[in-house]
N, C-alpha and C positions, 0 to 999 in steps of 0.2 A: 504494500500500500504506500504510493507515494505521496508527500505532502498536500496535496490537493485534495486527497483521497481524505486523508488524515482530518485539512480542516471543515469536511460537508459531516464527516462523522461526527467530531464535535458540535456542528451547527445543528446536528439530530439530537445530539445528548442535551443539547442547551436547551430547547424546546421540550425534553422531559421535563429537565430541571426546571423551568420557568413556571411549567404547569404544574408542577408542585408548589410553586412559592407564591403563587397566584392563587392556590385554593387554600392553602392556609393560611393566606391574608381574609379569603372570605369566609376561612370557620371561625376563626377569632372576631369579627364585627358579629356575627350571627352569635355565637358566644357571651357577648354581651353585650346583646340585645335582649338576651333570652335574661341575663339575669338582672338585668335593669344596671347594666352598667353604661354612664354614660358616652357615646362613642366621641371617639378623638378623630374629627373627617380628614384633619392636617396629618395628624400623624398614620394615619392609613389611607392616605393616598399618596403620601412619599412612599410609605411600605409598597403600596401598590406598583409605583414607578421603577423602584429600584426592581420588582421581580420579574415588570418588563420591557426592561430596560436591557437585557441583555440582547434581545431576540435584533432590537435594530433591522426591521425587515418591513415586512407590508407594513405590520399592524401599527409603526410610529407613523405612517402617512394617515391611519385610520383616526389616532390618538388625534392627531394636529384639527383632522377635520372637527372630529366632535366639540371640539375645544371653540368654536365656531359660532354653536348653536344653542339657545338660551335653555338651560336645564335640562339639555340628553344626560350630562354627566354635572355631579356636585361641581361648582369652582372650582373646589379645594384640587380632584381630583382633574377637570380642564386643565388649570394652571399645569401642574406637575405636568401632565400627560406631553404638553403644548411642549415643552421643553426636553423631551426625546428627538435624540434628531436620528433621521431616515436614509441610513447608508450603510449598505453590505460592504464588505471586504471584497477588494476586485479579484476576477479569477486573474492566474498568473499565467504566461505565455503558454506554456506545455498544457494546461486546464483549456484555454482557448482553441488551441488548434486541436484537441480532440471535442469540444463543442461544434466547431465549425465544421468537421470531418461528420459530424454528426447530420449536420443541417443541411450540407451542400456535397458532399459524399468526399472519397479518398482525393478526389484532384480540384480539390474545391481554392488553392491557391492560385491554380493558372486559371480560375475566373476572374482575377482581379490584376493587374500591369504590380498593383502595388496595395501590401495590406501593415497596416500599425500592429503590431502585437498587444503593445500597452496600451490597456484603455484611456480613452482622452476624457471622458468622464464616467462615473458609476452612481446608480440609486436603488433603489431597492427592491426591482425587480430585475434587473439588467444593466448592463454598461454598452457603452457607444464606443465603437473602433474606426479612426480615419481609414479612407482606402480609393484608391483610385483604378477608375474602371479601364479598360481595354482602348476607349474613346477620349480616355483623358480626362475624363472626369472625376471631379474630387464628389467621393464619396463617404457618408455616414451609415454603417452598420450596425445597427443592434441586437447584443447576444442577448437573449434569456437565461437568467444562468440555472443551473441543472436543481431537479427536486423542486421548483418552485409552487408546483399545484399543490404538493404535500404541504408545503411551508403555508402557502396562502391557508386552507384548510386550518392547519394549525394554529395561527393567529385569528382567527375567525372564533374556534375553539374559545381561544383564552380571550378573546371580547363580549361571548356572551358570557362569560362568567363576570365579566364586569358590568353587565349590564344587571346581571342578577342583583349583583352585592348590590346595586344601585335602587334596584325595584325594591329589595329591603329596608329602603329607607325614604318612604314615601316619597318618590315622584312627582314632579308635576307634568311629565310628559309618559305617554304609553308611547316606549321604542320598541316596538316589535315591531314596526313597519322602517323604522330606521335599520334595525338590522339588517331586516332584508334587502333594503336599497344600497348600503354598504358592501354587501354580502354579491351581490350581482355584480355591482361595479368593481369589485375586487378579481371577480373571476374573468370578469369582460378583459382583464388589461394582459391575463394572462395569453390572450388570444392574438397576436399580429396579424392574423388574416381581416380581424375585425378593424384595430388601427391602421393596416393600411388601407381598409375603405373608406375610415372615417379621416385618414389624412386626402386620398381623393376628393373625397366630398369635399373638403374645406380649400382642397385647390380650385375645387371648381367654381365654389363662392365668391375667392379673391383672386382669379383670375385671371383680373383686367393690370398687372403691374401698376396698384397703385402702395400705398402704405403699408399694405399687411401681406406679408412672403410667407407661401407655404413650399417646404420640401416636396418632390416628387417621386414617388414608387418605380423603383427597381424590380418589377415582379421576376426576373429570371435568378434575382439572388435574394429572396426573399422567401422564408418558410413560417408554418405556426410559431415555431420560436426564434426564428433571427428576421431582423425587417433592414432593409438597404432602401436608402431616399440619398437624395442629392444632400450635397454638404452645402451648408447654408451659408456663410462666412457674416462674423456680426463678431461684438463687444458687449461686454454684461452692462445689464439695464443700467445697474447703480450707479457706474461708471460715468454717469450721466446726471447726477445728483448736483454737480457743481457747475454743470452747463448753463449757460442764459436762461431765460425763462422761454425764449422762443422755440428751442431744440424742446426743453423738457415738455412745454403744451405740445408740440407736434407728435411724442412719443404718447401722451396720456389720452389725444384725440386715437391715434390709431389704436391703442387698449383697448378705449372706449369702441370703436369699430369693432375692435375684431372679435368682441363681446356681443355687443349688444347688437351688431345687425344678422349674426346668423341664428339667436335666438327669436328677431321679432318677426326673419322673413323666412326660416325655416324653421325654426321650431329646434333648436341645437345651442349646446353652451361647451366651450372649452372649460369641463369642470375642475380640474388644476392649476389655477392663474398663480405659480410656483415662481418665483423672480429665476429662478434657474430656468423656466422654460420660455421665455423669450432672448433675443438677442436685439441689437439695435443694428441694421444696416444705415450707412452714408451715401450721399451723393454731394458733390460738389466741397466736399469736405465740412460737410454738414447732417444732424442726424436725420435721416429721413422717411423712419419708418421702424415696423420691428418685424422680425423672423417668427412665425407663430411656431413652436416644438412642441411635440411630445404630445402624440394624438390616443394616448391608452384610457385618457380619464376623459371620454367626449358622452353626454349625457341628452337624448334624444326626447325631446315631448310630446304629446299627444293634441295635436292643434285646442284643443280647450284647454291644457293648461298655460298655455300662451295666452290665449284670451281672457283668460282670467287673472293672468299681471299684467296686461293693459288696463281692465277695468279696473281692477285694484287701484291702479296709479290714476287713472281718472275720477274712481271714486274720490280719493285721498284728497286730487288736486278740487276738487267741488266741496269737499267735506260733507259730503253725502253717505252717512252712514249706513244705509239702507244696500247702497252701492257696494259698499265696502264688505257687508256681511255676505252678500250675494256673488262677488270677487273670491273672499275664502272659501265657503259651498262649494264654487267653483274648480277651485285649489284642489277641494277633495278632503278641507277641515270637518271633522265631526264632532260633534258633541260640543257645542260652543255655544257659553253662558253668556250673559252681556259682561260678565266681569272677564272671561276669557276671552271677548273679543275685544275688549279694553285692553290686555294687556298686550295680545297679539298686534293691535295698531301701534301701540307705543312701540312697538322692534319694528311692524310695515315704516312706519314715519320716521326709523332712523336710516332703514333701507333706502330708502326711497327722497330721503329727506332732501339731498342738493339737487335730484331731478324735480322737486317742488317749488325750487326756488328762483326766481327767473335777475338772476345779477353773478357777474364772475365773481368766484372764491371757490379756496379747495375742496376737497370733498369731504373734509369734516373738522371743521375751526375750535383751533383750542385742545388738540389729542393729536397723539404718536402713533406710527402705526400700531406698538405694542399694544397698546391699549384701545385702538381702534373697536367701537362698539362695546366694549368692557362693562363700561357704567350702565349701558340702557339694558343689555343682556341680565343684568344686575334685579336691576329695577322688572322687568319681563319674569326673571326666578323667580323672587318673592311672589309675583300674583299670581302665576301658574301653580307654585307647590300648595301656596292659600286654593282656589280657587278647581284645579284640575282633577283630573290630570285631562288632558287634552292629547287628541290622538295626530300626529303629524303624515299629513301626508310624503309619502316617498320620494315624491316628485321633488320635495323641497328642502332637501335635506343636501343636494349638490347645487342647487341655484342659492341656497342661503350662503354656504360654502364659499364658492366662486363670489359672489358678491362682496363677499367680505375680505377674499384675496384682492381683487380688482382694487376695493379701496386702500389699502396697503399698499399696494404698488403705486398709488397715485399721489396716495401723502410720501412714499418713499423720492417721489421727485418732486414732491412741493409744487403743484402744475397748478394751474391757476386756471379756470373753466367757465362757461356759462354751460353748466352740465342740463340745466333746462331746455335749453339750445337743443343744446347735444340731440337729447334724449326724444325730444319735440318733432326734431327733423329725422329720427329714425323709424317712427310710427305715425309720421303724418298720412301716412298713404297703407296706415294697417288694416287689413280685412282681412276676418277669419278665414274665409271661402279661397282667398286668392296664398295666403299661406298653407292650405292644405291642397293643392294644386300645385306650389312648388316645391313642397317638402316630399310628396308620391315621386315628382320627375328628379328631382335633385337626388336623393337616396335611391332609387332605381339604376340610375347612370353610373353613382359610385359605387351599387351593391350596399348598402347599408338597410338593414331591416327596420321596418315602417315600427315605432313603437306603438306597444298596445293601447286600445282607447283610455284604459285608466277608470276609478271610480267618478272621477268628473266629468267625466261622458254622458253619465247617467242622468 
């Protein structure tokens, strides 16, 4: 057994070990609960962290998300979680070239003029290898690295246990519909055949060479587990934090695009908005746009739930409550009180709040990304754990996600917007009928399957 061998064996013992230390985190809270001991939420949800803190695999990208959403998991337990970061060990040359022999058979090197051995970057399902094709083209390969459906599984495993210990301690959210929406999109990323039709689709969206550059599919060196796209060439977003303010607006418009126009005219969101997954290309020695990456987390709707964060946001802008209730319904929200629909506005209006505002300023005056939503999330707890629990539709559990990255990234350049604008001129021209007409021909062309109607269909 050679070193490679050695360390996926350890990464299996580690995942015994974890889910041991994860369930004796939650016989000890059930422990005393049972004997009227008061629980310590700080001190066991570091316990918590530390036991999955080893695994550094899917389930830290899972942690990060929930850490998002107001009361899937305790604060105490958000916080900690939010601070796992989400990076496997890269496989080493000799691990590579028998993955790639895997994927592309024994002469799978004279497909390529030229291949990188060491990975030029690594995350937590895969790493990306430079390589240039036969045509001279610089290209990006990505391996899957080996056992990862077991691994995903596994981490899946030790989340509902967190969810458990969480249900034990009166909820204000029913997540069994977040699991399962978590639970899908974790297995979808496993899939390349799936990412590379969702990286077509989103070529065909931004197609016209304006602001937002999508890589292109290589299908001759492309399998279930390794995907080959053109190499995008770009400089990290941050990089760009101390640029003028005209560079950094022209980066936070194309965001804003490359967000919000193929959710409102297809019905799709890039549910990962990770600052690692954009790049910044230039023209004229200036920034002029971003490289959209990394199409594993693409989250597809069912034209009514579209329809129903446009009326949402036109109820809001009317202050038409009745609008508003009938928006959530919409969503696919159930069981909602007037005190849960109180507190569910109070998060709609901080979502939503700089597209209600019609004057430039950033997207959220007076806060850090860290802390970006923090306080209203806050405020949203309290009335849900009073109040709930309330059942979250699936749907909203990667649009709240993504939202909440997007703004992050927009305080991370300090951009400066009439996001009203913005928002105004992307849905002036919205009709449900004519969004579900291009969402059937656009996902047909790229091969991406129509998502299910969903309970707000009904």
């Amino acid at each position: 057994m050679d070193n490679e061998d050695n360390r996926f064996s350890a990464r299996a013992a580690r995942y015994m070990r974890v889910g041991t230390n994860v369930g004796s985190v939650g016989l000890r809270m059930a422990g005393q609960r049972l004997l009227g001991i008061e629980h310590d939420r700080s001190k066991a949800a570091a316990d918590l962290a530390a036991a999955l803190g080893g695994l550094k695999g899917p389930l830290m990208k899972v942690a990060q998300l929930l850490s998002t959403i107001p009361e899937a998991l305790p604060k105490e337990y958000a916080r900690e979680l939010s601070q796992l970061q989400s990076a496997a060990p890269p496989m080493g040359p000799a691990f590579v070239r028998r993955r790639m022999q895997a994927e592309l058979g024994p002469d799978w090197r004279a497909r390529f003029a030229a291949f990188e051995s060491e990975a030029s970057a690594s995350a937590s399902l895969g790493q990306v290898h430079r390589a240039i094709g036969h045509d001279g083209a610089a290209l990006a390969c990505k391996l899957q690295y080996p056992d990862m459906q077991s691994a995903v599984e596994a981490d899946l495993n030790q989340l509902r246990v967190v969810f458990q210990i969480h249900a034990r301690m009166d909820p204000g959210v029913d997540t069994r519909e977040i699991i399962k929406e978590i639970s899908a999109r974790l297995r979808e990323e496993l899939d390349y055949d799936l990412e590379a039709c969702h990286t077509r689709l989103y070529g065909n969206i931004f197609g016209d060479g304006g602001p937002v550059r999508v890589p292109s599919i290589v299908d001759t060196l492309s399998t279930k587990r390794l995907l080959t796209m053109s190499w995008l060439e770009g400089k990290p977003l941050l990089t760009y934090k101390e640029h003028r303010i005209e560079d950094r607006n022209r980066l936070a418009q194309a965001m804003f695009r490359a967000w919000w126009f193929p959710f409102s005219h297809f019905g799709v969101i890039h549910g990962d908005p990770h600052l690692g997954n954009y790049t910044v290309f230039e023209e004229d020695g200036r920034a002029a746009g971003i490289n959209l990456l990394d199409y594993g987390c693409i989250r597809t709707f069912p034209v009514a739930f579209v329809e129903g964060v446009v009326a949402l946001y036109r109820g809001l802008l009317a202050d038409d409550r009745d609008a508003v209730v009938a928006a959530y319904e919409r969503w696919g929200f159930k069981g909602l009180s007037n005190e849960l629909i109180d507190g569910l506005t109070i998060w709609a209006r901080f979502i939503y709040g700089p597209l209600l505002d019609d004057r430039e300023r950033t997207i959220a005056e007076g806060t850090t990304p860290g802390e970006y939503g923090r306080r209203e999330a806050f405020t949203v707890h309290k009335i849900l754990k009073e109040k709930g629990p309330v059942t979250v539709p699936r749907e909203f559990v990667f649009m709240d996600r993504a939202a909440i990255g997007l703004g992050g990234v927009f305080l991370h350049l300090d951009a400066r917007q009439n996001w009203y604008r913005l928002f105004n001129e992307t849905i002036e021209d919205f009709d449900a009928t004519s969004v579900g007409a291009r969402q059937a021909a656009a996902f047909a062309v790229a091969g991406v399957p129509l998502p299910e109607p969903g309970a707000q269909a009904a």
